[in-house]
Structure formats: C-alpha cells, structure tokens
N, C-alpha and C positions, 0 to 999 in steps of 0.2 A: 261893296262889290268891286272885285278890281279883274282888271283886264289888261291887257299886253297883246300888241301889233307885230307880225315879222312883215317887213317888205325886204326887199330886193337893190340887189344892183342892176338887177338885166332878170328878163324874162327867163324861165326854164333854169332858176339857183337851185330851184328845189323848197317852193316858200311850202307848196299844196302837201307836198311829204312833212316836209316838218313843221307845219301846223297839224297836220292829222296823227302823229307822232308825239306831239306835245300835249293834245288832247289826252291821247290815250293815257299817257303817265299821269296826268293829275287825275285823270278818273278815276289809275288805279292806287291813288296816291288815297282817293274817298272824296274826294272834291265832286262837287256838280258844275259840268261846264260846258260851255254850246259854243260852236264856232261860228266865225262871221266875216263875209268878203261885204263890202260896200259893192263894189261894182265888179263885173265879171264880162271875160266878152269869151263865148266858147255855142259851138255846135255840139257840143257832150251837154245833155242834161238831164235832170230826173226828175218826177213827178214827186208832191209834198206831200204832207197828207193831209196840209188841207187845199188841197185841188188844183195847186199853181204847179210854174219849175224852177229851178235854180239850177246853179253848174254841179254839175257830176260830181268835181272833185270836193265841193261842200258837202254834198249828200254822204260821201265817204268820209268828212270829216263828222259828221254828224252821228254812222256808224263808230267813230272813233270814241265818243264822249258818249256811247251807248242812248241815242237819242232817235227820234223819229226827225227825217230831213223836214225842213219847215219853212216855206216861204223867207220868213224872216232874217233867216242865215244868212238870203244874200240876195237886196233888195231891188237892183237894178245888175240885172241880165243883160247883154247884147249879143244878140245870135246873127253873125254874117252871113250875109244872101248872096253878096257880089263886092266889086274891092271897095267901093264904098258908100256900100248902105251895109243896112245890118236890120234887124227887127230888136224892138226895146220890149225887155219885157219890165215890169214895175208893181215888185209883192205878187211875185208867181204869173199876173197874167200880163197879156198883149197889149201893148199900150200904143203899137203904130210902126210904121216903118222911118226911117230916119238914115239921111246922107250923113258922113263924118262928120263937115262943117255944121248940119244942123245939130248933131250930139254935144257938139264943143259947147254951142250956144244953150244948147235946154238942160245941161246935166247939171248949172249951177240952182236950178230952180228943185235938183231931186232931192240937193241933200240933207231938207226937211221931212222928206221921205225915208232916208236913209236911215236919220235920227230918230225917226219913228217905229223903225223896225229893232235898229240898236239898244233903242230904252227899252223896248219890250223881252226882250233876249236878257238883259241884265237884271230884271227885276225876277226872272226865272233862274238864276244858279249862282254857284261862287265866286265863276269868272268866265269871263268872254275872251277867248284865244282868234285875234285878226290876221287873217290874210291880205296884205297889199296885192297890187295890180303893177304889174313891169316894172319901173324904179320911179324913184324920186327925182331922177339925176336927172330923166326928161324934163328941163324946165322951161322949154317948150307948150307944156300941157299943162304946167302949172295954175295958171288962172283958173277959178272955176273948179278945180280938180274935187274930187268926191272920192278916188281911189286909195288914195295915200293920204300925203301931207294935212289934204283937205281937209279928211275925213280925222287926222289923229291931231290934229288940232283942234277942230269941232269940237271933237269928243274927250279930250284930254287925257290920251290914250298914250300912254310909252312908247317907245318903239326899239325893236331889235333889226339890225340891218344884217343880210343874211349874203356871204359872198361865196362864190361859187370854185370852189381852187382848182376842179376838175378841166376844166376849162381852157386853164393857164390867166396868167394877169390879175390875180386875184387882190394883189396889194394896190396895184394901181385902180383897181375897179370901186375897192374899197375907201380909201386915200381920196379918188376922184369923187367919189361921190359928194363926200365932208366937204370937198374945195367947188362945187360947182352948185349947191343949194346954199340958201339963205340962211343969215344966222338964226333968223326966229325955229324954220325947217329942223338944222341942225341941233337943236336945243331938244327938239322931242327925240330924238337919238341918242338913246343910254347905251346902247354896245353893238357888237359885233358879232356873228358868227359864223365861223369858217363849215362851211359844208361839200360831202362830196369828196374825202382824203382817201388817198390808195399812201398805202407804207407807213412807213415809221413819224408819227407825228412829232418826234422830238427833232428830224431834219427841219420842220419847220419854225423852229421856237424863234431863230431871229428874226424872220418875217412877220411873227404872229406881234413880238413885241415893237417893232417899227411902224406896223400899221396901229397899235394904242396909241406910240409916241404923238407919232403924224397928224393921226385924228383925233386924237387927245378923246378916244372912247375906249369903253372898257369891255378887251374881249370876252366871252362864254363861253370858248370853247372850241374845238376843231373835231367837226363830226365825222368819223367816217363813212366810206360807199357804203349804203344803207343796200344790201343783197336782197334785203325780205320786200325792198319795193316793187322787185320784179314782179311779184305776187296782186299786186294792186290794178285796181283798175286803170285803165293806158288813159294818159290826159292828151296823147299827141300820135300823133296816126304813125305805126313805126316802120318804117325800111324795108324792102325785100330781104327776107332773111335769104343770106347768102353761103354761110356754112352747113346748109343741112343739104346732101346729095338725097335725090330725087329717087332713088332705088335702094332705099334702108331701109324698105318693108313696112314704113310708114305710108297713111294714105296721106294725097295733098289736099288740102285744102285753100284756096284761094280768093282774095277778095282785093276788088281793084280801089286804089284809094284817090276816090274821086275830091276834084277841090273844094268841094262845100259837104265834104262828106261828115256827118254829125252818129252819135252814140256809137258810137265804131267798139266802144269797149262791151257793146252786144259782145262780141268773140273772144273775149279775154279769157272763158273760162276750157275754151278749145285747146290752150295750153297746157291747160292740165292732162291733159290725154296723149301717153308715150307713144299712141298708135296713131298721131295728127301733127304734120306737118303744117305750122297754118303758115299762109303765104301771102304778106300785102305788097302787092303789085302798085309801083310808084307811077307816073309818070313815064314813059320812055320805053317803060318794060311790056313784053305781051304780056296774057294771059298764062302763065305754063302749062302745055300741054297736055303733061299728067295728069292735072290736077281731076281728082274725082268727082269733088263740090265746088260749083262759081257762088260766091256768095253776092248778092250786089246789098251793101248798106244801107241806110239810112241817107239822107240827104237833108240841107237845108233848102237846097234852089232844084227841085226834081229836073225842072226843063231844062235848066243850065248847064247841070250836070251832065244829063241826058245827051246832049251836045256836044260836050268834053268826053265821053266816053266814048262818042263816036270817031270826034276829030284821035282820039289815042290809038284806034282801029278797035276795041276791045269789042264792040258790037260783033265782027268778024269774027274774034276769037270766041265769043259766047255762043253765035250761032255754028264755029264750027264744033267747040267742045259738047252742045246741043246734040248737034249731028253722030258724032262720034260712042253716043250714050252717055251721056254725062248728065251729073242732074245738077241744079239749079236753086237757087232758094235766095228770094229779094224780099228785104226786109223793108218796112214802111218807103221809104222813098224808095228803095230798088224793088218793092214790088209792085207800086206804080209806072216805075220804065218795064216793067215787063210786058205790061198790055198793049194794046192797041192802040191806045192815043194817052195824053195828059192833055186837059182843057184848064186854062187859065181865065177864065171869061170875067174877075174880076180886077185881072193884073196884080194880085195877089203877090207874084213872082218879079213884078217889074211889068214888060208890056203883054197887051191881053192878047193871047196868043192858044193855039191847038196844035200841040208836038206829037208826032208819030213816036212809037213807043218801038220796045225790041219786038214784040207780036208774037210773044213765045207762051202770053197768057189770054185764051180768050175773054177781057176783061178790058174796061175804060175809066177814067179816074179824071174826075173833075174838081178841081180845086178849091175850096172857100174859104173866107175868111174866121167863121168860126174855128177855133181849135179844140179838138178830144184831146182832156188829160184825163186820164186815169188808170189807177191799177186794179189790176185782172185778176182770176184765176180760173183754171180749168182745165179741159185736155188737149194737146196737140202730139202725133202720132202717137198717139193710143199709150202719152203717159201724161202726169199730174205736171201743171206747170203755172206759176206765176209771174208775173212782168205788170209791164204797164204799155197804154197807147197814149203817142204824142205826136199827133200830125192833124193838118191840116185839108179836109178836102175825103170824098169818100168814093168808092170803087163798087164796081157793078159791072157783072155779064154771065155769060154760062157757066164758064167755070169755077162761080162762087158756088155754083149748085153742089160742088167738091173741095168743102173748107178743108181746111189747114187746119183748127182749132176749131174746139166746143169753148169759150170764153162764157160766163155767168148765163151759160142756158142758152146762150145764141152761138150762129154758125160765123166765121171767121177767117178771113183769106179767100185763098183759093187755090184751088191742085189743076193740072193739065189732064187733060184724057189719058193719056199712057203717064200719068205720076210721075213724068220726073221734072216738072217744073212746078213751084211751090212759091207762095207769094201769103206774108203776111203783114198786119200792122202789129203784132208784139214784140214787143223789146223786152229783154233776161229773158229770153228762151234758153241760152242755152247756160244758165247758173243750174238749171233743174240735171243733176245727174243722170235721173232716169230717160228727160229726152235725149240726151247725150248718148245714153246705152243705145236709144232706138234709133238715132242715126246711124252711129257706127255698124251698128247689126247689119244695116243694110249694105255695109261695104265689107262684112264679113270678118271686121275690125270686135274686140273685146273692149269695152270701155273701162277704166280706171273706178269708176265710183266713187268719185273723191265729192268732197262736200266743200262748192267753191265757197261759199260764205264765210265757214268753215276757215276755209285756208286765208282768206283777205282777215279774219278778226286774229289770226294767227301772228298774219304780219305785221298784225301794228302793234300787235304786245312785242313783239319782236322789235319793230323799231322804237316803242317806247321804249324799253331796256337799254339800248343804244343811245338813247337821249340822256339817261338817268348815270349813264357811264363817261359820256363826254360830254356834256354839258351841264353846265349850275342851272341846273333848274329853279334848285333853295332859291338863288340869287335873282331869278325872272321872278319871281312868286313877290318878294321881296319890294320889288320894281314896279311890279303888278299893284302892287296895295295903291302905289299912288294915283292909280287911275282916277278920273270923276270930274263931270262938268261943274 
C-alpha cells in the first residue's frame, strides 16, 4: 500500500484543492484511493455514511476518489464555538468541548486513534493521498502534534511540501521552512510544490532551482491558478463581492457572515444561477438593501452569533428588509435566530443562558446535547430534494404547523403566516436544481438547470488534468511506494 502527504507552508497554499485534484488523477489513472486529513479544525462539515462528520473539504475529496465520505478520512475534527474552545469530534462523533490549552494537552493521547482510522483506510485501496494541517514550520505546536510531522512520522508516510507563489515569498516560505524544522522533520520531506502561478512559468526557473539548491529537496513542479476551483465547494467564507452593480437585472441575494458561521457552502450552488447575485456581507458592511433574499446560515455558537449579528446592526437591517417585503430563509443555526428565543439550559454553548431571538418566526429552540446527523430526502417547495441535518438542539411552535419540507414522511421547518419567512434544518437544499427553479420562480427569475454535482465532478477532472500537465505525478507514485510502518 503506499501513500504520500501534502502539507503546507502557511494555511490557505491550496493543500485541500490539490489533494482532491491528486485523488482524482489516480482514480483516473485506475487506482483505488481514499483521502485522509489526521486532524481538521473547520465549522464546514458533512455527514458519513456511517452517521458521524468530517470536514467538508474531505467529503469533496472523497467525492474526488469516487468514494462514499467516511468517518475515517478524517478522525479528529475540531469545530470552533468561541476563540478558544472548539467542540472535539473523534471517528464522526462528539467527544466534548475543550479550551485550546486542553487540546494541546489530549491530542497526543488521539493519535492511537488516528492510527486506527489510517490503517483501516489502507487496508481498503492502492493509496492513501494526506492532507496536512497549517505548516510544519509552526514549531511551536510541535510536541504532541497529530497533524503533520506527528502524524507522517507515525506513519511512515512521505511528504510533499506545497508552497504558495500567489501570495508572493514563496522561496523564503519554502527555504524557511527546511531552516526552521528538525532534521529528523526534514528527512520525511522529499520535495516541493509550487502552487497557485499566473504567467509564464519559465520567468520562474531561477527561483524554482535556488529553492532545490537551498533546500536540498526535489521540486514537482509549478502548478498553475487552478480556474475550475471556483467551481468547488467554498472552504472559507468569501468577501462582499464588490464588482457586480446592484441593477444588472440580477436578483440579490444576501447572507451575513457571521463569526462562527459553519456550512456556509450550503450556497455555493446559487452561483451557478446568471440571474443571482449572491452577496456575503463581512463585518462592517449592512445588509444591501436590494437584496430580495436574507439568507441567515448555519452556525456553530447560535447565541453568540445571535449577539454578533446584533452588535453588526444586521437585526435592523433584517427587520427592515422584512418590513419592505423581502423574504427570508434561516438555515439550521439561522433558523433558530429567527424565533422567539434560543434556551441553552444545558450550557451546551458555553454559559446556560435564554437569548431573545429575531421573532420573525413564531417558534423556540432549545438546545441539547444530543446531535442529529443524518441524510434526508424529500420535498421542500414543492420540489425533490436531498441533504442532511447537523445540529444540535430542536424547534417547536406554531408555525411548524407550516413546514418548509416533507423530509422521510415527516414535517420539517417552518413557514410564517403571510410566507415570506422560512426556517429550516436542511443542509444541500440548494444542489437540487429543481429547488433552485422554485425559488427563483418566486422572484420571477428563470433558473439555469445546471446539475451542481455535475459541475463540482467537472472540476476536478479539470484539475486533475492540470496536475497530470504540471506536475510528476509518475514521480509522487514512485515516493509513494515507500510509504509503511
């Protein structure tokens, strides 16, 4: 069995793309292959199929190697609540809440955990394709580590170090790294890869060979801006889109990006629709007034958030866009800020507490410690649609007596007396085209009917292609053989 690691210089290189990218080429190469992050810390995630979650961007690497997402990919989760706790998850499920300083201390006891998921992954395919966690270079975090070094030491796993030249600093990022980790570290480090080029890669050939010399590692390659990423699921909450004018006959659509906001790439498939402006409203920014849909997300911290949304004024802007005829649609965490209260009674959230809600749905949501995972299917505005629920804590009042969704035979959500506020717990509502149609319809918008699936399995043959052109694959494969404890 062999396998091969990409870690990083710095957070955001691009490991999640081109591991899911590298999947996809030896799938289509004939290879059987499963991906695998040791440890993850992300408010994006996805339901398994055998009943836990992992991070989003595993589940899409999983999609990559034509597989079913599977606990096992990625065996320690940390989903942040506030700046330092986080909730552990461990093999899909809840394992407790935990402050920074206590993770530093329990993570070395996981990674007989980790190993255990790792061996079981390998004894199913040709190769195991790893994702690191932020850099090596932190060594700082070194002790103890389970993400990186830990982990490919452990496991006697290769490693490709992946540097980011978009950026800028790419030679010193690179360079620094080799000069700032251990030599034992340094030794699991067989090359290099430049990711993220705009232009002519031959301006970069001196650079490319200076950082061999320096780091005395052997490059694979200089990838360029990978285009068909746009297509992928979003791993980071993105920016007020700033170049699209507000009267180009597009509707807007809107969604505030709260600080523990979590599945936010629910709306990734809104993009595909020339008739949707979507709009993630930062920090600092209103609400836009145009906007025809408020969306409110997902959350990890409802009440916290709830709070944040207030001190941003965005509460004002919801109830004026309310007032103005606008409709509304809160997805698990944001369709608990829409009722009347959120009850914490078991401090579930940090301390036990009862937060006044936007009051926009007759409905109240009390939080527990049990967690619903699972995926769904069924009807919501009166078309077919599949997803999954991932929350914590369950909702009741009259206006559930006006679901959102038919889900496996039961009723689902909830609608407002005059419909234009809507509150559910499914997540991929809007992959299903036909709901897509049935929204738009209601703003008098024609929908695309694209098949998002469709276009995400698009993009990664797309970027596998781009791998198979700029990078030695043969020579990872090669590298790969040596893996094995």
């Amino acid at each position: 069995m062999a396998a091969l690691m990409l870690q990083g210089t710095g957070s955001d290189v691009g490991k999640s793309v081109l591991v899911a990218g590298l999947c996809r080429a030896l799938v289509n190469r004939g290879l059987s292959v499963r991906p695998f992050k040791p440890q993850n810390m992300s408010n994006n995630a996805a339901v398994t199929i055998d009943g836990g979650e992992i991070g989003r961007a595993q589940a899409l690497q999983a999609i990559a190697c034509r597989a079913q997402p599977h606990s096992d990919m990625n065996p320690v989760l940390l989903k942040p609540q506030a700046d330092r706790t986080s909730q552990l998850i461990v093999h899909g499920k809840v394992r407790g809440t935990l402050g920074s300083g206590n993770f530093r201390e329990a993570r070395g006891a996981l990674i007989a955990e980790v190993m255990q998921s790792y061996d079981r992954l390998r004894a199913q395919c040709d190769i195991v394709v790893i994702e690191g966690a932020g850099s090596p270079a932190e060594i700082n975090l070194r002790a103890g580590d389970i993400a990186n070094m830990g982990f490919a030491r452990a496991a006697n796993v290769p490693v490709i170090l992946i540097g980011d030249i978009d950026r800028g600093g790419v030679i010193a990022s690179v360079v620094g790294t080799r000069a700032v980790i251990d030599a034992e570290d340094a030794a699991m480090i067989r090359g290099f890869l430049i990711n993220k080029f705009r232009g002519d890669p031959a301006l970069f050939e001196d650079g490319y060979r200076e950082i061999e010399r320096r780091a005395g590692w052997e490059g694979f390659g200089v990838v360029p801006w990978l285009t068909a990423a746009k297509h992928l699921p979003s791993e980071d909450a993105v920016i007020l889109e700033r170049h699209a004018k507000a009267d180009d006959g597009r509707i807007t659509i809107a969604c505030p990006i709260l600080p523990r906001i979590s599945n936010f790439d629910d709306l990734d498939p809104l993009k595909l629709e020339p008739a949707v402006r979507l709009v993630m409203v930062p920090p600092g920014q209103p609400i836009p007034a145009e906007a025809a849909l408020v969306i409110l997300p997902g959350s990890k911290a409802t009440i916290a958030d709830l709070a944040a949304l207030r001190s941003e004024g965005w509460d004002i802007d919801i109830h004026a866009h309310y007032r103005r005829g606008g409709l509304i649609l809160g997805l698990c965490g944001g369709y608990q800020m829409l009722g009347r209260s959120v009850a914490d009674p078991d401090g579930i959230e940090g301390a036990m507490t009862i937060a006044e809600g936007l009051g926009l749905l007759d409905v109240a949501t009390t939080l527990s410690p049990a967690k619903t995972l699972r995926h769904v299917r069924g009807t919501a505005l009166g078309a077919a649609v599949e997803g999954y629920e991932m929350h914590m804590g369950k909702t009741d009042g009259p206006d559930t007596a006006r679901s959102f969704a038919t889900i496996d035979g039961r009723s689902e959500g909830a609608i407002s007396g005059d419909g234009r506020v809507m509150g559910s717990y499914l997540h991929g509502l809007f992959a299903s085209a036909d709901i897509r149609r049935a929204l738009l319809e209601r703003f008098g918008q024609v929908a695309s009917g694209a098949d998002y699936c469709a276009a995400v399995d698009a993009a990664l043959d797309d970027i596998a292609a781009e791998l198979e052109r700029h990078a030695d694959i043969d020579r990872m494969l090669e590298i790969a053989q040596g893996a094995g404890r």
